[in-house]
KOLMI-698371 format. One record per residue (C-alpha): x, y, z. Coordinates in steps of 0.5 Angstrom, whole numbers, padded with zeros to 4 digits, always signed. Layout:
% KOLMI-698371
XYZ
...
//
This chain:
% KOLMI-698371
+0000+0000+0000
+0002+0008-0002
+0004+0011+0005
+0002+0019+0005
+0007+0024+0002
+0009+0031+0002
+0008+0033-0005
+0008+0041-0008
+0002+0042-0012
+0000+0043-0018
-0006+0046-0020
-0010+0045-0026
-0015+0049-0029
-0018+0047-0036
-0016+0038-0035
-0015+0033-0031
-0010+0027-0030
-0011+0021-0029
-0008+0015-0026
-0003+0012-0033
-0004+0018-0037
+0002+0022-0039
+0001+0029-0040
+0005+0035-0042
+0005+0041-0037
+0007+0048-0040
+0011+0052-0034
+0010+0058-0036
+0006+0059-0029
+0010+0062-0023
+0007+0057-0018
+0007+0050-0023
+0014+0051-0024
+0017+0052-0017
+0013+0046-0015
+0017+0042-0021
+0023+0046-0019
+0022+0043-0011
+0021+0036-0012
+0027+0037-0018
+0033+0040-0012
+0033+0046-0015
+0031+0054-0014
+0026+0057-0016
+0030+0062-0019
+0035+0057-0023
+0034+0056-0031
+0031+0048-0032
+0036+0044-0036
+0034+0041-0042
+0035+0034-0041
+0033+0029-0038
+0033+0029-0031
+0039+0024-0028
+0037+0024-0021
+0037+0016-0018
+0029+0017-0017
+0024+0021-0021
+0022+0027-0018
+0014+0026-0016
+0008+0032-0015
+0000+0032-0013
-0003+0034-0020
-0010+0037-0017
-0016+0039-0021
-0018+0046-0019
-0026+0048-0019
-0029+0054-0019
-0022+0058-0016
-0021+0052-0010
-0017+0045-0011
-0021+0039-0011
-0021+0033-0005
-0018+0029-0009
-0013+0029-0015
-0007+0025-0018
+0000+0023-0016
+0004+0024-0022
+0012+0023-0023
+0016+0028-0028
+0019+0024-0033
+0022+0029-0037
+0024+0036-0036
+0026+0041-0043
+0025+0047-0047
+0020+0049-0052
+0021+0052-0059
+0018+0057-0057
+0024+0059-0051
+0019+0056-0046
+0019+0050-0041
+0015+0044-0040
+0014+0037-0036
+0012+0030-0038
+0008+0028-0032
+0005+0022-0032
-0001+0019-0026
+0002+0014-0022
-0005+0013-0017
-0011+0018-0013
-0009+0020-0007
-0014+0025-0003
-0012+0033-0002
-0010+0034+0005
-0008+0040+0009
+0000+0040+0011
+0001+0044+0017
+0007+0049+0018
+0012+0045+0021
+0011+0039+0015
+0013+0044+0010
+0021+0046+0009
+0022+0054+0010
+0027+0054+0004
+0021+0051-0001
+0020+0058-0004
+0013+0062-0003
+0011+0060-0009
+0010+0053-0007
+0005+0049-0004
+0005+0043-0001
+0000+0039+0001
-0001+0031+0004
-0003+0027-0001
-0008+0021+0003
-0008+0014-0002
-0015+0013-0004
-0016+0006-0003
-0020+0003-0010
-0025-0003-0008
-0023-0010-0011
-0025-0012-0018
-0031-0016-0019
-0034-0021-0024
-0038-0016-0027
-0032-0010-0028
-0028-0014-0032
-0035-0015-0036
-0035-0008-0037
-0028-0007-0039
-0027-0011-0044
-0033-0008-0047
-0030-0001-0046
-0024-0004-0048
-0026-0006-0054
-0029+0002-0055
-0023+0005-0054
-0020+0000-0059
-0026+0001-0065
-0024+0008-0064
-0017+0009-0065
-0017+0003-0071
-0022+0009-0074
-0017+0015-0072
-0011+0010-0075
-0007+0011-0069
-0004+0005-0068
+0001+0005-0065
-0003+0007-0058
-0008+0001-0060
-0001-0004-0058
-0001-0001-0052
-0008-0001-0050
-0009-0008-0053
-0003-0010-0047
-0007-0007-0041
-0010-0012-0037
-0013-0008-0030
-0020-0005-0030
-0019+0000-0027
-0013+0002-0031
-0018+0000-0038
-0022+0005-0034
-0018+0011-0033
-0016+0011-0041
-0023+0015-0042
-0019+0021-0040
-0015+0020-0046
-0022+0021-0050
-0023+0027-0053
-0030+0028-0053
-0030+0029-0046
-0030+0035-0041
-0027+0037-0035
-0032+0036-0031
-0034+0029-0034
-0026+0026-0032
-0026+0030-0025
-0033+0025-0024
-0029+0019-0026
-0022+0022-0022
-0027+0022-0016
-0030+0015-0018
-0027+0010-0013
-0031+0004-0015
-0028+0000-0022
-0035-0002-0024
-0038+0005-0023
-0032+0008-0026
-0033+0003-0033
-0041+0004-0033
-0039+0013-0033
-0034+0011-0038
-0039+0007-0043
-0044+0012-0043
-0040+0017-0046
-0037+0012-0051
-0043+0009-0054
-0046+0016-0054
-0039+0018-0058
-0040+0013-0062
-0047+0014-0064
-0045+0021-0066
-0039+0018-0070
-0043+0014-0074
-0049+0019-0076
-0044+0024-0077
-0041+0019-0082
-0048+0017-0085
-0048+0025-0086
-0042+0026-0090
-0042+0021-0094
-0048+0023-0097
-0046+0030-0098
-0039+0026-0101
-0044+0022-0106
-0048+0028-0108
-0042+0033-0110
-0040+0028-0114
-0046+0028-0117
-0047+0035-0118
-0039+0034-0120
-0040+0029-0125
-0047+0034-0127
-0043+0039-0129
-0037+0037-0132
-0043+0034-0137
-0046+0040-0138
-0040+0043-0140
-0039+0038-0145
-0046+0038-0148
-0044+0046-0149
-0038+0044-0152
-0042+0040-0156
-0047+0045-0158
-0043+0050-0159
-0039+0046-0164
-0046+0044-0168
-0047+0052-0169
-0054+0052-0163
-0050+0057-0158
-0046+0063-0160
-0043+0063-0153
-0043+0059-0146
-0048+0057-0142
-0049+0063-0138
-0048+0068-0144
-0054+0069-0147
-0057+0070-0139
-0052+0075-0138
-0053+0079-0145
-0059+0079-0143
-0059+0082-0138
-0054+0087-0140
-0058+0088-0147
-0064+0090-0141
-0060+0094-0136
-0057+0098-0143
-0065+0100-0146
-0067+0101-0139
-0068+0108-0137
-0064+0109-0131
-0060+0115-0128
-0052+0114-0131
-0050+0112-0123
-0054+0107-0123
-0053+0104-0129
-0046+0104-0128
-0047+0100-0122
-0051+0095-0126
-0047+0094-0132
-0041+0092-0126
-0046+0087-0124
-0048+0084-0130
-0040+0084-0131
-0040+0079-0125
-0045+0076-0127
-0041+0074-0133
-0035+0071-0129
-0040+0068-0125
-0041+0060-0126
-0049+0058-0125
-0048+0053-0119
-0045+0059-0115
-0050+0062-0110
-0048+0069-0112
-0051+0068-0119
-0057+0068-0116
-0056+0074-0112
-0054+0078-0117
-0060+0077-0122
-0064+0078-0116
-0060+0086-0115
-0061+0087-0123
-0069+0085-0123
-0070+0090-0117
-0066+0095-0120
-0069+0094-0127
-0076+0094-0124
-0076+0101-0121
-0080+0106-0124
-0073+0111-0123
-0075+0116-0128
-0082+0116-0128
-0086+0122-0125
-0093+0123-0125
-0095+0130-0126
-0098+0134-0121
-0104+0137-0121
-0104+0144-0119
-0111+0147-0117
-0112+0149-0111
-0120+0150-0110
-0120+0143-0113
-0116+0139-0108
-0120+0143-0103
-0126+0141-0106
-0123+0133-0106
-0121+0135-0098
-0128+0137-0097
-0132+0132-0100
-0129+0126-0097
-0128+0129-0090
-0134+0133-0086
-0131+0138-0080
-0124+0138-0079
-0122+0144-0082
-0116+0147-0078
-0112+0140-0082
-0116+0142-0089
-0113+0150-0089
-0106+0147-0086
-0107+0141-0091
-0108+0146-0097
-0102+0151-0095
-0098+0146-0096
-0100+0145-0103
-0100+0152-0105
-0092+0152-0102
-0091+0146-0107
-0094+0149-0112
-0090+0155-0111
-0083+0152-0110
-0086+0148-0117
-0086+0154-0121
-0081+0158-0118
-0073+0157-0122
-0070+0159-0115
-0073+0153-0111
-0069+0148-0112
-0071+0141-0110
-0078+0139-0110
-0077+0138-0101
-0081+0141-0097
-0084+0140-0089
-0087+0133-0087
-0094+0133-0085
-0094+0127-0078
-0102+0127-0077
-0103+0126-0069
-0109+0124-0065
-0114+0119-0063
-0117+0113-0066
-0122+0113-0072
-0121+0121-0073
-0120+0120-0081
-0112+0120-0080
-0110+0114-0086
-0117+0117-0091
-0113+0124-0091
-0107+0122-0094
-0111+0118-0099
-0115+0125-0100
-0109+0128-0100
-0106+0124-0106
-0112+0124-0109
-0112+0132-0110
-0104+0132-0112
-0106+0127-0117
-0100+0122-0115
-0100+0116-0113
-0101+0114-0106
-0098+0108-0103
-0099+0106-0094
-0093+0103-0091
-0095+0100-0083
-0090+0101-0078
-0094+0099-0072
-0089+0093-0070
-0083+0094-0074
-0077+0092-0069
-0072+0092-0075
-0068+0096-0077
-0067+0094-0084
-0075+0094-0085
-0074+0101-0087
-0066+0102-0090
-0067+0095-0093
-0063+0087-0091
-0054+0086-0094
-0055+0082-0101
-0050+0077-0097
-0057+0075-0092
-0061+0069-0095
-0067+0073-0097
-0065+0079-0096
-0070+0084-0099
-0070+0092-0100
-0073+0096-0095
-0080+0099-0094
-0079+0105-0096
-0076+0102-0104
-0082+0098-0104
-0087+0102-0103
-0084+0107-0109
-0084+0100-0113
-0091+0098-0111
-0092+0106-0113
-0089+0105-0120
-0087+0112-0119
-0081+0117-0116
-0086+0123-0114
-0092+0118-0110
-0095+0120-0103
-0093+0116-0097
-0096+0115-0091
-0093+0112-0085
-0097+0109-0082
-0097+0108-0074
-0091+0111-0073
-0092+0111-0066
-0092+0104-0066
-0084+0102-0068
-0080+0099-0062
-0073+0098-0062
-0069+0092-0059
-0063+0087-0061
-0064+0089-0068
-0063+0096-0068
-0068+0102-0068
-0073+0102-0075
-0074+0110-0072
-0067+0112-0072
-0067+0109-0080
-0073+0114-0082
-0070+0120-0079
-0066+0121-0086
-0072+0119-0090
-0076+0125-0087
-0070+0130-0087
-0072+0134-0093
-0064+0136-0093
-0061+0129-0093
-0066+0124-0097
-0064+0127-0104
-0059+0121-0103
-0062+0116-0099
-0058+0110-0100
-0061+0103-0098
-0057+0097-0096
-0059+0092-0101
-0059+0097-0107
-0052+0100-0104
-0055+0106-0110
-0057+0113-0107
-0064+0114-0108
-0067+0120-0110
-0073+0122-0104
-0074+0130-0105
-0080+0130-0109
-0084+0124-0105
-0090+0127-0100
-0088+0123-0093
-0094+0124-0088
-0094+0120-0081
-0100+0119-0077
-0099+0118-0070
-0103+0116-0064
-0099+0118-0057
-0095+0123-0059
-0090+0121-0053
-0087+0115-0055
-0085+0118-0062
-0077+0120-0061
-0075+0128-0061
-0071+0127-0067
-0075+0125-0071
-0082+0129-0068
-0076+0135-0070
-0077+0133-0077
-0084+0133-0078
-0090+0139-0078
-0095+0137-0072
-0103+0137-0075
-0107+0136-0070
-0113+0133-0070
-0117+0133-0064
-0124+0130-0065
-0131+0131-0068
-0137+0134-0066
-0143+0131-0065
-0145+0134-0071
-0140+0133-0075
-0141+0126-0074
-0148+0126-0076
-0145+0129-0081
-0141+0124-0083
-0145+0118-0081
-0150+0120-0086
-0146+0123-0092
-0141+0117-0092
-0142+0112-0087
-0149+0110-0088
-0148+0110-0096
-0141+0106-0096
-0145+0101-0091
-0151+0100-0094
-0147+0098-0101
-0142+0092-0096
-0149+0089-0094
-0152+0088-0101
-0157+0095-0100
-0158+0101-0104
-0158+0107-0102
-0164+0109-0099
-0167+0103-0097
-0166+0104-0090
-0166+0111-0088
-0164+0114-0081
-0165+0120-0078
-0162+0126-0075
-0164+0124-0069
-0163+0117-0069
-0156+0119-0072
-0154+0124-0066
-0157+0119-0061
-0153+0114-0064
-0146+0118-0063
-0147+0121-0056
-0150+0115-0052
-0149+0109-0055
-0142+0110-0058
-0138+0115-0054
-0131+0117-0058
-0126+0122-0061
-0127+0119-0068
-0133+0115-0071
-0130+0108-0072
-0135+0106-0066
-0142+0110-0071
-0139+0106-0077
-0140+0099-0072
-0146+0101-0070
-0150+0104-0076
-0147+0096-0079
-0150+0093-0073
-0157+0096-0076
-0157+0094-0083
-0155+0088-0081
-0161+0087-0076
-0166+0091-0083
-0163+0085-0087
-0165+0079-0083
-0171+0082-0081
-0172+0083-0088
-0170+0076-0089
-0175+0073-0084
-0180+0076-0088
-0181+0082-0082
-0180+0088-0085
-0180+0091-0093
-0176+0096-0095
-0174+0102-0095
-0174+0102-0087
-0174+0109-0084
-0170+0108-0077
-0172+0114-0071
-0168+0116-0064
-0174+0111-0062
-0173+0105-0065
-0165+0104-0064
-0167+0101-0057
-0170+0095-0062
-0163+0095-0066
-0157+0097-0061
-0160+0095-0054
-0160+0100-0049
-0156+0106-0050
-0149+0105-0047
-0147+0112-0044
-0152+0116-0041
-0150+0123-0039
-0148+0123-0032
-0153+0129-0031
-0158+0126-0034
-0158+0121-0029
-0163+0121-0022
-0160+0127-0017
-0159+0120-0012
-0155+0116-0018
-0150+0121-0020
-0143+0120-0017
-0143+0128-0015
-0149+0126-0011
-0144+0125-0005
-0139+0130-0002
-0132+0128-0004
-0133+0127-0011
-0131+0131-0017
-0131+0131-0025
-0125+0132-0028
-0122+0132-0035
-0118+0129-0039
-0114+0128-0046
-0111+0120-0047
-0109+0117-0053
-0117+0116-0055
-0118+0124-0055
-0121+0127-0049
-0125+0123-0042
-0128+0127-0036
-0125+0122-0030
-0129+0123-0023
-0123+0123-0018
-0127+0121-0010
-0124+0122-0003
-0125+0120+0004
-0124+0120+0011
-0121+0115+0016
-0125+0113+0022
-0122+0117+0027
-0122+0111+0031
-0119+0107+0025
-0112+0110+0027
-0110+0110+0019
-0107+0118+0019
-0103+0119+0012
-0105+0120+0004
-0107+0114+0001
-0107+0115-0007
-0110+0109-0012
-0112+0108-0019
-0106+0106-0022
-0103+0114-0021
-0097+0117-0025
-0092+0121-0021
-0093+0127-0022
-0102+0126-0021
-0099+0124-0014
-0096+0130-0013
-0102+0134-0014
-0105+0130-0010
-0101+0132-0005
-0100+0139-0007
-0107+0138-0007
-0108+0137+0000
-0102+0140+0003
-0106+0147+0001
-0112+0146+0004
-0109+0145+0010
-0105+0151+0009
-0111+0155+0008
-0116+0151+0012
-0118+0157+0016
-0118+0162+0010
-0123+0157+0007
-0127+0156+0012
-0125+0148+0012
-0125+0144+0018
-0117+0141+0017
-0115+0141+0025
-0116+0133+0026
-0113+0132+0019
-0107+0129+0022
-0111+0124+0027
-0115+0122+0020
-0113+0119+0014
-0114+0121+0008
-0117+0116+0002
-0116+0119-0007
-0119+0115-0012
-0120+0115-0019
-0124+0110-0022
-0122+0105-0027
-0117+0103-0023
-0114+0098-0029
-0113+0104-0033
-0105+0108-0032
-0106+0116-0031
-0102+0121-0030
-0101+0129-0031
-0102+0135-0027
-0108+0137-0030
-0113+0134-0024
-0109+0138-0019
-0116+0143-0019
-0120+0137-0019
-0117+0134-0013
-0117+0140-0009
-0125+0140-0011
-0126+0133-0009
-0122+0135-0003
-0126+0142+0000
-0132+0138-0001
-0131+0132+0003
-0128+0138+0009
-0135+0143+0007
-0140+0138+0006
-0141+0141+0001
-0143+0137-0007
-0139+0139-0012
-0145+0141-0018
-0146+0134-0022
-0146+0139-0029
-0139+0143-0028
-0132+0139-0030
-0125+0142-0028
-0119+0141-0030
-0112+0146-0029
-0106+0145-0025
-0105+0146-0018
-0099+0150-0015
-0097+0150-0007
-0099+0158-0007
-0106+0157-0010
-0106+0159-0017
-0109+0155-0022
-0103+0153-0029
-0104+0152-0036
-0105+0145-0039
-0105+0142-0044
-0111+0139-0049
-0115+0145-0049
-0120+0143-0055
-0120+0136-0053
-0122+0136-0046
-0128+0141-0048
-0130+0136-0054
-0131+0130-0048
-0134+0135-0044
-0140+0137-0049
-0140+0129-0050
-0141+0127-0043
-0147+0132-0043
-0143+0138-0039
-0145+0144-0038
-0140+0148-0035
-0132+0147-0035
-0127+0150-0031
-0120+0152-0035
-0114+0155-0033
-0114+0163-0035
-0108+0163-0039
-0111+0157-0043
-0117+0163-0046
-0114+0164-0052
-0114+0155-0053
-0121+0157-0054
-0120+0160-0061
-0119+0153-0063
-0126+0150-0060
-0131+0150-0065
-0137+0155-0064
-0143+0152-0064
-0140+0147-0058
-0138+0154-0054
-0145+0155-0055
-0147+0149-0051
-0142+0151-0046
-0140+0156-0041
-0133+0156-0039
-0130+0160-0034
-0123+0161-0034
-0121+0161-0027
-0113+0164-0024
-0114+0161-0017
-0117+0156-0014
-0121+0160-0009
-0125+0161-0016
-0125+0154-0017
-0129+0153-0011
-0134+0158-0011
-0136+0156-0019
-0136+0148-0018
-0139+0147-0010
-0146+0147-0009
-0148+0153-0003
-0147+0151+0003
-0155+0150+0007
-0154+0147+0013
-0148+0149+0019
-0141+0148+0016
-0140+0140+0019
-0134+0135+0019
-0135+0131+0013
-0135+0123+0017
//
């Protein structure tokens, strides 16, 4: 039996060694050359000889493995059996494994003093292997015969004599660390595996797994060998065939001559700009030196298809009547007339810049066409086309994440396509169409780039006269395309490019714009989807208007269009079953037997005791989302002085900055309790509870301070906030009320709601002059400056005692 050494250690970081295995170690490490230096009876600061060692008995070390930046618990003894230098002016060792041996600490005084900081030594405890059994040496002969299947197909021959000699299991065993095919942590499971039987079954499990990987790998190989034979021998006799027809006077030239002219005689008659035609008479140049089983052929054909399908000088004209488009805009839009004046002065600069000899490029401003859903966005760019006289062509951005969706893919890529932007002007078959970039909004960015950084020099009217496209690697001249860009929410568009587009707002329709369009355009268009003619079934003003205020209540007129389908759709099957005879006339009366009952009814056309304001602490507020302007309600409550909750609770999925308001909120009403006449003095021994219903829903802004103070003062007075008055504005510490944002919409969802009355901040007065007249007739608004203004216009009048609200 090995007795217990003092060894120095060497540590491995990336192998393991085990027992027979005979392994070079470079020396190029301080701690493993002194260790060799050690056993060696040299310092560490002496140069290695480069001859074999002639000392009576070889020098031995502990070979550990080193997992996870600390040794094993066990390694391997190993003897130095040759020292030398390397080509390279290095040093190196031949160790060879002797047998296990289990890591252990040597003490201080175990551990000579003239050993040198670098080394360290370490106890190495033989490990005492179990007997081999019957079924060991079963297994070892199969793992034998493994290893030797594996070196007869490596060709390695002379390692296959020695293999054949070795008798022992657990030597057999531990002749998997030579195998390749293992990692460092399978051999430290077989260095760690005492058992010889355990140690073969580990060692066959990888073996067989190898050797099944082996052959499917050579089944591979051969067929990929058999079949570039076959397109080998395919193609030594097409050439022969070609030599043959060739000499028969059937060809003029080689195989890939007559594609080749073809495309030259194609790109040579194709009416192309003289940079672009030199780029394509290169390629088909290349296309010449390029064998057809070469994957570039293929590409390059693909190039010059794309480029020769390009309509690069082809413009349509320009229609240049301004009453004329204005007409168009009017037909095909009702209301909106802020956007059809902008819409035409755009025009009218074009027509300008057209006719002038001093303008330059045809590049003028880009329009981004900003506001809620179904307000006729995507249609004004259809218009807008129509009235040019151009061609219109919808790219959808909503969803792109990749960058090469808008500047196009590299030719090397497998089915790389140019960008949409080249696509759209192919689809368009013209270089002047209208372009609309639709939900601009919408684009994300991630691994693949940022799409929304690509549009910002196809939108920049100073650079995209040389746009140039990945695929089509040609500048592309952009100047004289029409871009229009439509957005939802504003606020996820990024600065830079928002810079580089003319913001038109489109805000909403009124009540009676929308009548307007659901009976010029929307009744007629789904009266033809549903196999009727126009006026077959007719509704009324009234049915319309009640159609758009209680039962489809929203920025745009998707919801109408819904609606007016679902009635032709109940007149058909009535008609159908034999119920009714056209014409059917539909009054305000009947929509109940055609829609159900009406879905947002007024809030002050409810009973006093149903409405929410019926009850102190509750206030109507306004708000602008990305679905136009809302009226929201803010409520608020006291603890129970008995509860013992104290503090501001705030819920409703609230942003920052509306919980700073809240706060702001509170904190003046307790700085001006006594100036209000506001019972504040037990605040600090009552919580205080803010909530703004639709509480899935996220908000934020600062718009609602106002609306929270009413809330606020109502619940201390006891006094209700007026259920027919709406506010909004932001609150500051001192009082004032400070201009918002979102004017007009906030007043349309106002009129929509059945609101009489809307509080607005006195610097947002000159707002008002977008607003639509007959909408301020209906109401009365009243710019405020301060919020004791607020409460006098929003709180009933006191009629009892002033009272603690519970």
């Amino acid at each position: 039996m090995t007795r217990t050494q003092l060894l120095p250690v060497v540590p491995l970081d990336d192998d393991v060694l085990l027992p027979g295995m005979i392994v070079p170690l470079d020396l190029a490490g301080e701690q493993t050359r002194a260790a060799v230096e050690a056993v060696n009876g040299r310092s560490s600061g002496a140069a290695l000889p480069g001859v074999r060692s002639t000392r009576p008995t070889k020098a031995e070390v502990f070979v550990v493995p080193r997992v996870e930046g600390a040794l094993a618990e066990i390694g391997t003894v190993a003897t130095v059996e040759r020292l030398g230098r390397l080509p390279g002016g290095g040093s190196a060792a031949l160790l060879r494994g002797t047998h296990r041996a289990y890591h252990r600490a040597a003490s201080a005084d175990e551990v000579s003093a003239s050993s040198g900081p670098a080394v360290s030594w370490a106890k190495a405890e033989p490990a005492a292997e179990p007997a081999a059994d019957e079924r060991a040496r079963e297994l070892a002969t199969e793992f034998k015969s493994i290893v030797v299947s594996l070196l007869q197909q490596r060709g390695v021959w002379q390692m296959l004599d020695a293999v054949q000699q070795v008798d022992d299991p657990s030597a057999i065993a531990d002749l998997a660390g030579n195998a390749p095919y293992l990692d460092t942590a399978q051999k430290l499971e077989l260095l760690r595996t005492l058992d010889v039987s355990a140690r073969l079954e580990l060692a066959l499990e990888s073996g067989r797994a190898y050797l099944a990987e082996l052959k499917v790998s050579d089944t591979i190989r051969k067929d990929v060998e058999a079949d570039m034979e076959k397109q080998q021998k395919e193609f030594l006799l097409r050439r022969q065939l070609e030599a043959i027809r060739k000499e028969l006077g059937e060809l003029n030239g080689g195989g890939d001559s007559g594609d080749s002219d073809d495309y030259r005689t194609r790109v040579e008659s194709a009416d192309l700009p003289d940079h672009v035609r030199e780029a394509a008479l290169a390629e088909v140049q290349k296309l010449e030196r390029t064998s057809d089983q070469s994957p570039e052929s293929g590409w390059i054909r693909t190039w010059l298809d794309t480029v020769l399908d390009l309509p690069w000088n082809t413009r349509t004209t320009d229609v240049h009547d301004i009453a004329g488009a204005r007409r168009v805009l009017d037909a095909d839009h009702a209301g909106l007339d802020d956007v059809k004046e902008r819409i035409i002065e755009y025009l009218a600069v074009r027509q300008r810049r057209a006719e002038s000899t001093v303008a330059g490029r045809h590049s003028g401003a880009v329009l981004a066409l900003a506001g809620p859903p179904g307000v006729g966005k995507t249609s004004l760019g259809e218009s807008i086309a129509k009235a040019m006289g151009r061609e219109f062509v919808r790219v959808a951005l909503g969803g792109v994440r990749d960058e090469a969706e808008i500047r196009g893919h590299r030719r090397t890529y497998v089915g790389a396509l140019p960008g949409r932007i080249v696509r759209a002007i192919r689809d368009a078959g013209s270089m002047n169409p209208v372009v609309l970039l639709d939900e601009v909004d919408k684009v994300g960015a991630d691994y693949r780039g940022d799409p929304t950084a690509a549009l910002l020099e196809v939108l920049d009217p100073e650079q995209n006269h040389t746009f140039r496209d990945h695929y089509l690697e040609v500048e592309l001249d952009l100047s004289d395309v029409v871009f229009l860009a439509t957005a939802n929410a504003l606020e996820t568009v990024p600065a830079p490019l928002l810079d580089r587009m003319e913001l038109v707002t489109l805000d909403g329709y009124t009540e009676r714009e929308k009548v307007t369009i659901a009976r010029d355009h929307l009744l007629p268009r789904e009266s033809r989807r549903a196999g009727m003619s126009v006026g077959d079934v007719v509704l009324t003003d009234g049915a319309l208007s009640r159609m758009a205020g209680e039962y489809t209540r929203e920025a745009g007129v998707r919801e109408l269009n819904r609606a007016i389908a679902k009635v032709l759709r109940k007149v058909a099957t009535r008609v159908a079953l034999q119920q009714a005879r056209l014409p059917v006339t539909i009054d305000e009366q009947d929509l109940a037997g055609y829609l159900g009952r009406p879905r947002h009814l007024p809030e002050s056309s409810l009973p006093p005791g149903e409405q929410r304001t019926s009850m102190p602490g509750v206030a109507t507020g306004l708000a602008v989302t990305g679905a136009g302007g809302d009226v929201l309600y803010v409520e608020a409550s006291l603890a129970d002085p008995e509860s013992g909750g104290t503090g501001l609770t705030l819920t409703g999925q609230l942003g920052d900055v509306m919980k700073e308001s809240a706060q702001i909120a509170l904190s003046y009403l307790r700085s001006r309790g006594a100036e209000l006449e506001l019972a504040v003095a037990d605040l600090k021994e009552r919580g205080v509870h803010i909530h703004v219903p639709a509480g899935a829903v996220p908000k934020d802004g600062p718009s609602a301070g106002v609306t929270m103070t009413a809330a606020l003062a109502s619940l201390l007075t006891g006094r209700l906030v007026r259920a027919d008055v709406a506010m909004t504005g932001e609150v500051s510490l001192t009082g004032r009320v400070l201009p918002i944002g979102g004017v007009k919409q906030k007043l349309l969802a106002a009129h929509r709601a059945g609101i009489t009355t809307v509080i607005i901040p006195q610097r947002n007065e000159p707002d008002l002059d977008d607003v639509p007249g007959d909408i301020l007739e209906q109401l009365e608004v009243h710019p405020v400056s301060s919020v004791r203004q607020v409460l006098s216009l929003a709180l009933e009048p006191a009629t009892a005692p002033l009272t603690r609200a519970a």
